[in-house]
N, C-alpha and C positions, 0 to 999 in steps of 0.2 A: 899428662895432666893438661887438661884446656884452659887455654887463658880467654879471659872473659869481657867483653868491650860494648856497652852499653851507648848509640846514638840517639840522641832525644830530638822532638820538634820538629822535623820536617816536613817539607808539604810536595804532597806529585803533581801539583798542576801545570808546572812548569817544562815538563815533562808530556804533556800530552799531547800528541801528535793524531792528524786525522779526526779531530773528533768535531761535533757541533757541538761547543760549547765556548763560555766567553773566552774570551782569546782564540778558538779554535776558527777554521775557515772553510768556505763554500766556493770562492772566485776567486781570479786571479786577474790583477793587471799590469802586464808586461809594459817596458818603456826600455828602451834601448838607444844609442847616440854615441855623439863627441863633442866634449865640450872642451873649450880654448878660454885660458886665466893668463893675463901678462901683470909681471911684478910691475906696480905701482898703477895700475888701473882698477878705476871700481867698476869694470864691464866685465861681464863674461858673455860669451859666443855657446849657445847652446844647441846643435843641431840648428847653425845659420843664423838661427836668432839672436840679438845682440841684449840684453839688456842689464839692468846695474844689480852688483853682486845683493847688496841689500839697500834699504833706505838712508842706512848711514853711511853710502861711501866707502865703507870699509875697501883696500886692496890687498891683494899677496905681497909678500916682503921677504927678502931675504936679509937672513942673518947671520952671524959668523956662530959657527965656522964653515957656514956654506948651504944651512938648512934653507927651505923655501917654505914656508907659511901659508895656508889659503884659509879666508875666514868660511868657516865652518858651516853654521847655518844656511845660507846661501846656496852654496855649493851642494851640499847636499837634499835641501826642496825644491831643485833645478832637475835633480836626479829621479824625486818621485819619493824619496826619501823623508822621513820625519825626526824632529830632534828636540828632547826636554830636559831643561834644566833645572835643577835643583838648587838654588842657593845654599841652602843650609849643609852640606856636601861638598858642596863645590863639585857637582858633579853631572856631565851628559851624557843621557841614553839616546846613544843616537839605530835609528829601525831601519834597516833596507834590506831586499832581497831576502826578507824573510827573518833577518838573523837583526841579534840587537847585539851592540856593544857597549858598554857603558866607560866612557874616560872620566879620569879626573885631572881639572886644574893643577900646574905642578908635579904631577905624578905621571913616570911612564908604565906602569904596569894598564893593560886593557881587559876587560874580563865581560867574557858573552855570555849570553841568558842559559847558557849550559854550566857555568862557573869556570870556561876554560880560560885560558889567560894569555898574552903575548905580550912582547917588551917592544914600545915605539922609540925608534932612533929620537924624538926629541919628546919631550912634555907637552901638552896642551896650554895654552896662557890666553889669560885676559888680556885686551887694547883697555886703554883710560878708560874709551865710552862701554866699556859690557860687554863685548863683540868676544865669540873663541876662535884661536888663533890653531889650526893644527897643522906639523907638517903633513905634503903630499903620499907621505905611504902608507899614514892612517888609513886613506880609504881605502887601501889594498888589502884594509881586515874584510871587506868584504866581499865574496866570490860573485864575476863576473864584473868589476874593476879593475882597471888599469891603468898606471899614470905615469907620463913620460915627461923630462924635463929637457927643454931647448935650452944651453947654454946663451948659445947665441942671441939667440931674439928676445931671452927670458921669459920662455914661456911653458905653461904647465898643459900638459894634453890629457883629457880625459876620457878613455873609454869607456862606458857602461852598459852592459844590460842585467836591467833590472824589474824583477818581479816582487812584486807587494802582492801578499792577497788578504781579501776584504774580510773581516768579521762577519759570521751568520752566528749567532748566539741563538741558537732553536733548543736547545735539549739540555735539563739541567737532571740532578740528585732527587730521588722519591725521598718523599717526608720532608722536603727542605720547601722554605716559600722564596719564590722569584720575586728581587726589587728591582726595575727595572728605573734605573735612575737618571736622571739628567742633571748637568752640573751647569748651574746661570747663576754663580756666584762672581766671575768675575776674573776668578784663580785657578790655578791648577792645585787640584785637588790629591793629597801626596798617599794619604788612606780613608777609608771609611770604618768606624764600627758600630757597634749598637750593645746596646740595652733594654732591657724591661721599666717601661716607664716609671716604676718605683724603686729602681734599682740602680746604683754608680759603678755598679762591675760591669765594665765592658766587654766586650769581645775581642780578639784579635783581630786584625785588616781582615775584610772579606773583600778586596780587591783582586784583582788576577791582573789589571792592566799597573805597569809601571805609575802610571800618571792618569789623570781623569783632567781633559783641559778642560777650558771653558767651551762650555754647549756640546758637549761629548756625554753620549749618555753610553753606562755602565751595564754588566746583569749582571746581578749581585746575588748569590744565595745565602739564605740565613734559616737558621735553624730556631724559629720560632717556637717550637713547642708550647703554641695554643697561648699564648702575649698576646694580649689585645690592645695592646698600646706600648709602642717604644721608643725609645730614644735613641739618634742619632749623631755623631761626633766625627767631623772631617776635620784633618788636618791638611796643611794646605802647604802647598814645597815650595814657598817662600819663610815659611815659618806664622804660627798663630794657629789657632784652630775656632771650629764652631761647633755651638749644641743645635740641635732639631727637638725642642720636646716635644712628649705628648705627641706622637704620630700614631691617631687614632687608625686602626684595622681590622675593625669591625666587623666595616661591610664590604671587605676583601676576601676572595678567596685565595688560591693558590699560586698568584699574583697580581704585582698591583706596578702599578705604577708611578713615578711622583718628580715634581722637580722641584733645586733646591736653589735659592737668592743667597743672598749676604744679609746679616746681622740677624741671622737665628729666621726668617720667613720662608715659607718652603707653597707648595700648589696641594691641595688636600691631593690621601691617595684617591689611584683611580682602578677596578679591578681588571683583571686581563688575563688570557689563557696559556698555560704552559703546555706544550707537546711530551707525548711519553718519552721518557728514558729508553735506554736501548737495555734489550734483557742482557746481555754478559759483555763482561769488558774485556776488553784482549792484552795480556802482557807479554812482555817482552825483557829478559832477563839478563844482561848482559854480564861475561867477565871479562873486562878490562882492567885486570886490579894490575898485572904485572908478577903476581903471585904462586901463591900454588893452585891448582886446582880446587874447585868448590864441589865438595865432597855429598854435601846436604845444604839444601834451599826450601823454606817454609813459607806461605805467604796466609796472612790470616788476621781475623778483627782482633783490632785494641782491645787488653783485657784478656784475653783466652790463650787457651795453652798450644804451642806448636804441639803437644806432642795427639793432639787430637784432629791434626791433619797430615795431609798427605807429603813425603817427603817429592818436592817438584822433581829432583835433579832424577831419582828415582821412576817415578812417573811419567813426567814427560820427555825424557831427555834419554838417547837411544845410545849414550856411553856412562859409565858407571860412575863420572866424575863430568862436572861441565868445568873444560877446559878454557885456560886464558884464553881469550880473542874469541873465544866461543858462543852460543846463547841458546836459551830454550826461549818457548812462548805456549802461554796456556792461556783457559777461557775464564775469568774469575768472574762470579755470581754479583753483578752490580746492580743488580738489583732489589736488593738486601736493605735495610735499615743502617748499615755497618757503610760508612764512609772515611773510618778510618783504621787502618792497619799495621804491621810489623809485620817486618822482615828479619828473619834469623839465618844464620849462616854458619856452614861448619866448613871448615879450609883442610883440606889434603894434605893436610902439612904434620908433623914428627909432633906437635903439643894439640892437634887437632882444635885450633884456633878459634875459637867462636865471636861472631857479630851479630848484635841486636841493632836495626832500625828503629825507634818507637816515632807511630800516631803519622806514619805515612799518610796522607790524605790525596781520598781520589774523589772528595765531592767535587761533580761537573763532569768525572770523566765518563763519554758516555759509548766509547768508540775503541780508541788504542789508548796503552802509556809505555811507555819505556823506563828502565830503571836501570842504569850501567853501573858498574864495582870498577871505579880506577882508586889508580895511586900516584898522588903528584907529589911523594916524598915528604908529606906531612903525617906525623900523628892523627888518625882515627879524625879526619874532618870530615865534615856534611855540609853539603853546598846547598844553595837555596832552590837549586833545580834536582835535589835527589839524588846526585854525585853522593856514593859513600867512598870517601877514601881510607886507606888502609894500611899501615906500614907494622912491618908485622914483627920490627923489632924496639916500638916505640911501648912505653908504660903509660897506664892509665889507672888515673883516678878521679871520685869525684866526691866531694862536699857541698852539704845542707848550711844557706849562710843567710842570715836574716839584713833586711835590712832595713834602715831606718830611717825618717823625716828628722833632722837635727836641726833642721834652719832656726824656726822662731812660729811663733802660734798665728803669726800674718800670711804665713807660705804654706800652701798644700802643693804637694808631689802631684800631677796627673798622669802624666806618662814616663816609664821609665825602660828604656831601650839596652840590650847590652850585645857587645862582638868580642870573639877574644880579638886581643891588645894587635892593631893594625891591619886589622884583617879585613876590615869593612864588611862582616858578616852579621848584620841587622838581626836581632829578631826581639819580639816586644815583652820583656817579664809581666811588666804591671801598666794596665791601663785604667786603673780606677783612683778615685781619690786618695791619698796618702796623706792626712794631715798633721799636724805636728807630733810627734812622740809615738807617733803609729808604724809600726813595719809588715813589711810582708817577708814568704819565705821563697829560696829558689837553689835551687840545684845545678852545679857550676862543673865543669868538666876541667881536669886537671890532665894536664900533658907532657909529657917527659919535656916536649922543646919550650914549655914555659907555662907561667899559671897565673899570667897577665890578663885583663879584660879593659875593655875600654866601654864608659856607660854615655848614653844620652839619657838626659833629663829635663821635662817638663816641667817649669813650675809656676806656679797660679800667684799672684800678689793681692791677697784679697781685698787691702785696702784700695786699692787703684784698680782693680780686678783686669790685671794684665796679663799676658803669659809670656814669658821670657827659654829660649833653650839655654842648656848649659853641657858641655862636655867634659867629664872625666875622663883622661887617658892612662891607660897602664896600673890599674888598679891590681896590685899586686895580692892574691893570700897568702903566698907564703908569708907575710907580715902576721899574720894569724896568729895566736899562741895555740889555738888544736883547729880539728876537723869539723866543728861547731862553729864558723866566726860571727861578728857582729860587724857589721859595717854600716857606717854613721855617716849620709851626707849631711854637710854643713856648710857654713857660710867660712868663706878664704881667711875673711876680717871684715870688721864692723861695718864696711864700707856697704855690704851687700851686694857686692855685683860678679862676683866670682862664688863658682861653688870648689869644696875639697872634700878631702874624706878622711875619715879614722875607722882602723880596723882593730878588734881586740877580740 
């Protein structure tokens, strides 16, 4: 009998390797050196050059039980390196050599834009003034760093060579229209989405960059299907958000261009040429599950049936099973209407195991993608880079649970986010208005190791017309009385400044 595992929501762009598109790259620039840090100095020596770590002074410090500290920022835009914070997280993506890693304050777990993860000998912390404090092995997350500590002199030596290479955003998705965005708001911008300008259903983020700083402009594709006027909603990684209505698109073609201010002002668009697509995309299959061999691999648009395509493992793949550690690669038709896909899987194994991916998304990809099968000993998780994990003696279920605006007829819901319970695994149910007594629906994955979530919540104060975040942790179903639940956010207490929940 096959047992049956259903993954919903994920997106391959993160995953796209070699291509011209946003995120993807054309140049490269190397910077290579040694740089010298002494505990209680705000200097650092960068290849000879001496100058102060940041404007605030900040120095390295040591601490018991022996850890050595270097402020963060500094150190690594000395490198060639870039780093963005998030308040609302407590969290930095910091970019070098290619690779990004993201820490959090407090927390030693580190997790790269693959979803892979490592444990840092100390946490990351805040100084009084804002400043991140990390120890010196953090930067040895990333290849071609090195750092050596002088007891003696107390000093920290750092090797680096490092290669950044530059965005060329040239080539996006057929049927899709290119916005080519600039950000003069002021903020760093956390997503973007849109709408039909008589319409409060939003879209999901069409961002591909972590962050959109100030004066950084984005390529954004959006699937207008013939909108002649939309609306735009950034939210911004300090917390608060903005509308753009009415962005008339008329007298645009297949792209435009546009920039955006602060307090809703934007530069009319302006139209602009997109370059073709490339005709076929190239995939690349990997198993790293740890597992059994994968027996049957499908790749095919959202909506239609594997059994009307070709089995890959079969076709392209010159052993009768694609082996752990192994991979195949085919040519897949990207140039189709169809920029969103599943992946099905049948495992070599005694219950002939099956996996569904849904709504893989390869809008942008126009070149390579990769999509590896690990298992990092969790139940059936999906990473935000396409990672499907696997454990193939974990249970799975999943339930339809409504949910609902309980506050008060003064607060509408705008956005509401949810990860299972500590996992920091973002992704957005509902981005449209929710106002009092109104619910939406959504489909929850249940897992032998727990059937905990943790939700973020937007909510609008219409009298004062504020937006305030709020976080629910550990929202439990099994509280549930069946496989239908209701869950009710609310106010803690009259007070109104915390949110909770009721589930029935």
């Amino acid at each position: 009998m096959k047992k049956k595992q259903v993954i919903t929501g994920l997106t391959a762009a993160a995953l796209i390797a070699g291509t011209a598109v946003p995120g993807a790259f054309a140049a490269q620039v190397t910077s290579s050196g040694a740089m010298t840090l002494t505990v209680g100095s705000p200097y650092l020596m960068n290849n000879g050059t001496s100058s102060l770590i940041d404007a605030q002074g900040t120095t390295p410090v040591v601490e018991s039980p022996g850890y050595t500290l270097l402020p963060l920022r500094g150190v690594v835009e000395a490198m060639g390196g870039t780093l963005t914070w998030n308040a609302t997280t407590q969290q930095i993506a910091i970019t070098l050599n290619n690779e990004t890693w993201t820490l959090t304050i407090g927390s030693t777990l580190a997790v790269n834009q693959y979803g892979q993860t490592k444990t840092l000998s100390v946490a990351p912390k805040l100084t009084e003034d804002g400043r991140t404090l990390v120890h010196i092995r953090a930067l040895e997350l990333f290849s071609g760093v090195t750092c050596t500590w002088n007891n003696t002199t107390q000093q920290v030596y750092i090797a680096y060579t490092v290669t950044n290479e530059v965005p060329d955003p040239e080539e996006g998705p057929e049927g899709e229209t290119l916005l080519i965005l600039t950000n003069e708001t002021g903020e760093d911008i956390d997503s973007v989405k849109w709408s039909a300008a008589d319409s409060t259903s939003y879209s999901s983020n069409v961002m591909q960059a972590e962050l959109l700083g100030d004066d950084e402009t984005e390529y954004l594709w959006l699937d207008l299907d013939g909108d002649a006027s939309i609306n735009l909603k950034v939210t911004y990684a300090d917390g608060g958000s903005e509308t753009y209505e009415d962005v008339d698109l008329t007298d645009v073609g297949d792209a435009f261009s546009m920039a955006i201010q602060d307090d809703g002002d934007y530069d009319e668009p302006e139209d602009e040429d997109v370059p073709d697509m490339e005709d076929g995309l190239k995939v690349y299959l990997y198993n790293e599950s740890g597992m059994d061999d994968i027996a049957e691999a499908y790749l095919y648009p959202s909506g239609e049936d594997y059994d009307d395509y070709d089995d890959l493992v079969d076709e392209e793949h010159d052993e009768s099973t694609l082996a752990e550690g192994d991979y195949l690669s085919f040519t897949l038709d990207a140039s189709d209407d169809d920029h969103l896909w599943e992946l099905y899987l049948v495992y070599d194994d005694e219950d002939e195991t099956e996996a569904w991916v849904e709504d893989i998304s390869l809008t942008g990809a126009s070149d390579e993608v990769t999509i590896v099968v690990t298992d990092e000993d969790e139940a059936y998780r999906v990473l935000d880079d396409n990672t499907i994990e696997l454990d193939e003696d974990a249970s799975y279920d999943e339930i339809t649970a409504r949910i609902y605006n309980d506050l008060s007829e003064d607060y509408t819901i705008t956005t509401i986010e949810v990860s299972p319970a500590d996992e920091e695994d973002w992704y957005t149910v509902s981005s449209s208005e929710l106002e009092y007594e109104d619910y939406i629906e959504e489909d929850f994955d249940l897992y032998s190791d727990g059937t905990e979530w943790d939700f973020y919540v937007e909510v609008h104060n219409e009298d004062t017309d504020e937006y305030e975040d709020y976080y629910l942790y550990g929202v439990d179903f099994d509280e549930a009385s069946d496989d239908y639940p209701y869950l009710y956010i609310e106010w803690y207490d009259s007070d109104e400044d915390d949110l909770d929940y009721s589930i029935l």
